[in-house]
Backbone as a chain_set.jsonl record, in Angstrom:
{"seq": "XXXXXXXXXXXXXXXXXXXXXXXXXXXXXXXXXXXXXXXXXXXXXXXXXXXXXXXXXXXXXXXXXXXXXXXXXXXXXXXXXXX", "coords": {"N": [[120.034, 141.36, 102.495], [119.693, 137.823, 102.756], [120.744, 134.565, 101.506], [120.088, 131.48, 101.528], [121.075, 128.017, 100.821], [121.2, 125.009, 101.697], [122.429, 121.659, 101.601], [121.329, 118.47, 102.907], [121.71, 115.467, 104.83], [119.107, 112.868, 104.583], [117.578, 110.478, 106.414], [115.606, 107.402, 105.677], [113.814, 104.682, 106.264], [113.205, 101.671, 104.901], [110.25, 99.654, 103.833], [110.605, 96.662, 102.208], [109.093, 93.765, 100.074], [110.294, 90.49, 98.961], [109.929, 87.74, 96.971], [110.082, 84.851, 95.635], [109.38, 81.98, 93.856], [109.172, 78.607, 92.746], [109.481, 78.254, 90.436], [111.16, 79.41, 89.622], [110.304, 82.363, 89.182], [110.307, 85.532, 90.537], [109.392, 88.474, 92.498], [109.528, 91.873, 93.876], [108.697, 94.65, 95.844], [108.04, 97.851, 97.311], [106.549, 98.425, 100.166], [106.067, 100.648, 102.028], [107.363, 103.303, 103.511], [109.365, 104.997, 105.789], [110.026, 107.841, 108.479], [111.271, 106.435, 110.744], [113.57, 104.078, 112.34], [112.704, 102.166, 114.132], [110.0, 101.841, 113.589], [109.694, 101.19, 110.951], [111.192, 98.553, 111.221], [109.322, 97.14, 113.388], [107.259, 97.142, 111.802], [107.864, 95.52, 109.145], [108.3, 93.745, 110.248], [106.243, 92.653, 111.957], [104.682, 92.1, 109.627], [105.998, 89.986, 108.463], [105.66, 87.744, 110.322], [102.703, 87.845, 110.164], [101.985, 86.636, 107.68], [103.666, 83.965, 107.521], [102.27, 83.198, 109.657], [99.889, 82.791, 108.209], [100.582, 80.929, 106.328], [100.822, 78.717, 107.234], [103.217, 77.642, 108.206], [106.057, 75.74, 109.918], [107.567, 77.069, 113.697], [110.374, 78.712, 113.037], [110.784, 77.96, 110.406], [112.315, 78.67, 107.267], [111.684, 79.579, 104.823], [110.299, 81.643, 105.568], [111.821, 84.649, 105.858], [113.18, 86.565, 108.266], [113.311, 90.187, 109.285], [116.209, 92.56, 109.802], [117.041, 93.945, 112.329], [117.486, 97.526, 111.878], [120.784, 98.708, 110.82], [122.529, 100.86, 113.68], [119.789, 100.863, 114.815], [118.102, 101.077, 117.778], [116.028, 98.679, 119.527], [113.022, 99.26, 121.081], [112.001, 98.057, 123.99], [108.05, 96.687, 124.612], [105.705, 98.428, 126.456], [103.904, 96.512, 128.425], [100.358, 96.054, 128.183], [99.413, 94.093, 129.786], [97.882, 93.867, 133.32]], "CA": [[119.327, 140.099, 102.423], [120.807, 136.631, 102.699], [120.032, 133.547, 100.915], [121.635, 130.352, 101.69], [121.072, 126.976, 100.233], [122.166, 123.802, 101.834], [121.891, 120.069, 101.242], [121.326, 117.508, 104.024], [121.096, 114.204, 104.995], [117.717, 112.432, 105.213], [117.578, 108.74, 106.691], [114.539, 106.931, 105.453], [113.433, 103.458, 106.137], [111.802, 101.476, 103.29], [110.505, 97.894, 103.993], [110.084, 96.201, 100.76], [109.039, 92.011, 100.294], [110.749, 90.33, 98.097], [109.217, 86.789, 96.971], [110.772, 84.045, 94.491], [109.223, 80.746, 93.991], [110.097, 76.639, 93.001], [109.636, 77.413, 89.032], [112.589, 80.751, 89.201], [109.946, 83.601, 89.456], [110.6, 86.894, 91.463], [108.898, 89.787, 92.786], [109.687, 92.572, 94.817], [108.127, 95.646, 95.68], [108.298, 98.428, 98.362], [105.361, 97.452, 101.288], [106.235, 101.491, 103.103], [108.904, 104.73, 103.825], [109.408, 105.535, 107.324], [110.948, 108.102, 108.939], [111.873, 105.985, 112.119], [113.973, 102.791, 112.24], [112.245, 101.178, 114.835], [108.786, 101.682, 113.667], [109.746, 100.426, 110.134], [111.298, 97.248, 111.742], [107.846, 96.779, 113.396], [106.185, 97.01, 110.368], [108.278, 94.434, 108.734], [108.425, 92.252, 111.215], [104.941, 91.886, 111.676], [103.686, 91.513, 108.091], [106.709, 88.556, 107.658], [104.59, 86.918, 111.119], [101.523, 87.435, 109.686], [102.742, 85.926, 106.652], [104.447, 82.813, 108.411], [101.275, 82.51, 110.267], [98.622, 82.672, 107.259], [100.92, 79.802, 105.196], [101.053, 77.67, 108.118], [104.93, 77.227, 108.434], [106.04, 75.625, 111.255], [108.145, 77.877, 113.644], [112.003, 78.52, 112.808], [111.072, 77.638, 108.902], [113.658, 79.688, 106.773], [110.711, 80.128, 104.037], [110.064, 83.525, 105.629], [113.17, 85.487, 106.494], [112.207, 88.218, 108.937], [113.961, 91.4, 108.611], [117.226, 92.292, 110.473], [117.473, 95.163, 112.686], [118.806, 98.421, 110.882], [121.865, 99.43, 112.035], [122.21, 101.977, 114.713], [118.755, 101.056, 115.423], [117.447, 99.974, 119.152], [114.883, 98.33, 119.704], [112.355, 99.068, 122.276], [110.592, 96.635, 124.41], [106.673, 97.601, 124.545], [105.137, 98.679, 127.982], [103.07, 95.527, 128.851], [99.26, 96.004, 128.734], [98.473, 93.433, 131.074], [98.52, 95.114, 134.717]], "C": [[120.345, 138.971, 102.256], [119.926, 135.252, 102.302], [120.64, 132.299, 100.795], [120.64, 128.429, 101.993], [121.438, 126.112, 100.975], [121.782, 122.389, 101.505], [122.143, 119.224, 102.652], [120.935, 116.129, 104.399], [119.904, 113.649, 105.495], [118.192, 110.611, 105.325], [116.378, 108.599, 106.486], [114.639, 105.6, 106.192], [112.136, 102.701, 105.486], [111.866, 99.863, 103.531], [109.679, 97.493, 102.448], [110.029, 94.303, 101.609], [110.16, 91.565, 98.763], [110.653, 88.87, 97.913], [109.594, 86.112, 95.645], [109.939, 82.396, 95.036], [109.646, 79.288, 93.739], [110.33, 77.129, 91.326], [110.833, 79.05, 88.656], [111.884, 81.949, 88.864], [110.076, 84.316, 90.021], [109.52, 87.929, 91.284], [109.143, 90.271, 93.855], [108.576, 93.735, 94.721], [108.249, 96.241, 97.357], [106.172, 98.779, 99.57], [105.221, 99.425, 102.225], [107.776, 101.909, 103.07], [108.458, 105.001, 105.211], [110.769, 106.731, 107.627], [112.479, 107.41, 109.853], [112.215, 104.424, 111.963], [113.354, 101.705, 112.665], [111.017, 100.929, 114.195], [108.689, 100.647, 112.265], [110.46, 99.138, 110.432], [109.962, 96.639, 112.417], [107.312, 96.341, 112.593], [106.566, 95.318, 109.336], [107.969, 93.268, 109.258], [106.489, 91.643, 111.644], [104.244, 91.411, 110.577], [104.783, 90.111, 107.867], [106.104, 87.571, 109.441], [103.42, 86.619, 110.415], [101.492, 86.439, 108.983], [102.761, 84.275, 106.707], [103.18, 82.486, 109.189], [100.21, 82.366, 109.435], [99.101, 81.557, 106.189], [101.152, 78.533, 106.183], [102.401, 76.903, 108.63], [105.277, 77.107, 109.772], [107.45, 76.763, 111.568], [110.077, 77.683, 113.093], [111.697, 78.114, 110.954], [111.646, 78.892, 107.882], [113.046, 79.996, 105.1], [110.626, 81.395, 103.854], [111.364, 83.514, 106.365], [112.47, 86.806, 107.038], [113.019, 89.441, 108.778], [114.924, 91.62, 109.72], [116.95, 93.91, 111.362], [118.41, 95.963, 112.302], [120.196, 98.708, 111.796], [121.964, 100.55, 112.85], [120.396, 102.159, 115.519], [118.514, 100.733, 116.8], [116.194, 99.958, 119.184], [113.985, 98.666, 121.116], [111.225, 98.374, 122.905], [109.225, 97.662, 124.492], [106.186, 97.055, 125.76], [103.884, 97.091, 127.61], [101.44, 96.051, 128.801], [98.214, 95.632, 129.868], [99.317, 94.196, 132.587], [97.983, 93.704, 135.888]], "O": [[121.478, 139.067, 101.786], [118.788, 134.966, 102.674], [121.594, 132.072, 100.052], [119.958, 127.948, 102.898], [122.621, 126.41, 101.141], [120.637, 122.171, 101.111], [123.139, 119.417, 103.349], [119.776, 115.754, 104.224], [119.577, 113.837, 106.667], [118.849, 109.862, 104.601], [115.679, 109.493, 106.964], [115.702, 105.443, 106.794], [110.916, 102.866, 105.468], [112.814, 99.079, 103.495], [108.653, 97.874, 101.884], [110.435, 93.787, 102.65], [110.58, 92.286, 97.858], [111.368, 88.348, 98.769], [109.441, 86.742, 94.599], [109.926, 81.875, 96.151], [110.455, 78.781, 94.515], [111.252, 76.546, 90.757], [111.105, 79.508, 87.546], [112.565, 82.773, 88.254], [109.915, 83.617, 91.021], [108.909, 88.194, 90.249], [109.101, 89.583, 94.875], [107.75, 93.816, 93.812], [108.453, 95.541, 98.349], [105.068, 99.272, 99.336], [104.298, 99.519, 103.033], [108.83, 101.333, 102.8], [107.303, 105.187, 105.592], [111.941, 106.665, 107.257], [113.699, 107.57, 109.827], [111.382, 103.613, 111.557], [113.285, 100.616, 112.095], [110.756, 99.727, 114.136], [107.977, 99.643, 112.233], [110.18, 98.392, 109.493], [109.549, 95.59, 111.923], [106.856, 95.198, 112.554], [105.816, 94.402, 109.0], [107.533, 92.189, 108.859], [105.888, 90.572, 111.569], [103.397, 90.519, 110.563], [104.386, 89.217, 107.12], [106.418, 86.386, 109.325], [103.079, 85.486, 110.075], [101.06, 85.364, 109.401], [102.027, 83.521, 106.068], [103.054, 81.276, 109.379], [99.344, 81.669, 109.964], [98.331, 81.21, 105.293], [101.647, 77.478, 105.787], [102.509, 75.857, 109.27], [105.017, 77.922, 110.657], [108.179, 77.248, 110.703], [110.718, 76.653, 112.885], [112.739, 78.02, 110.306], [111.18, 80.028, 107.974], [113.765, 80.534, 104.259], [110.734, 82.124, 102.868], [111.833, 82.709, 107.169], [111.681, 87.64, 106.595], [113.434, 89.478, 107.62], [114.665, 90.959, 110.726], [116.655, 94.909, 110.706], [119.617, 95.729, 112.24], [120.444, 98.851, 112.993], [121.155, 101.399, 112.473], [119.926, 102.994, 116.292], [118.958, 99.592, 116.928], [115.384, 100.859, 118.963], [114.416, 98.239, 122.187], [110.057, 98.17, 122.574], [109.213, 98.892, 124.46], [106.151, 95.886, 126.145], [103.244, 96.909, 126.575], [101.307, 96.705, 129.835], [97.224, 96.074, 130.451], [100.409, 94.691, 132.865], [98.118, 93.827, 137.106]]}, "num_chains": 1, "name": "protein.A"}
């Protein structure tokens, strides 16, 4: 019989918010774990739109910071619906 142990690397992706206001309050907290880079860049990236679109900020305002693409990630464009 053989019995054999190993340890291995797991890559996660964890989109957290992280939210400070005018009088020096903070909060963070984790929003989701993903396996997959891209999908958790999705994820991010749409809840800091939503976001940006439910406080009425015009575009380019540096209020919301959107999230950066991980490294080694690529992005993939999404097949078009309209035909």
């Amino acid at each position: 019989m053989k019995i054999e142990y190993k340890v291995r690397p797991v890559t996660r992706y964890v989109v957290t918010k992280y939210e400070n206001d005018c009088e020096g309050s903070a909060s963070s907290g984790c929003l989701g774990e993903y396996d997959n880079g891209q999908l958790a860049y999705e994820v991010a990236y749409a809840l800091a739109r939503a976001e940006h679109q439910r406080l009425g900020f015009p575009p380019g305002d540096m209020r919301i910071i959107y999230p950066a693409i991980p490294e080694g990630v690529t992005i993939e464009p999404k097949a078009s619906s309209l035909g």
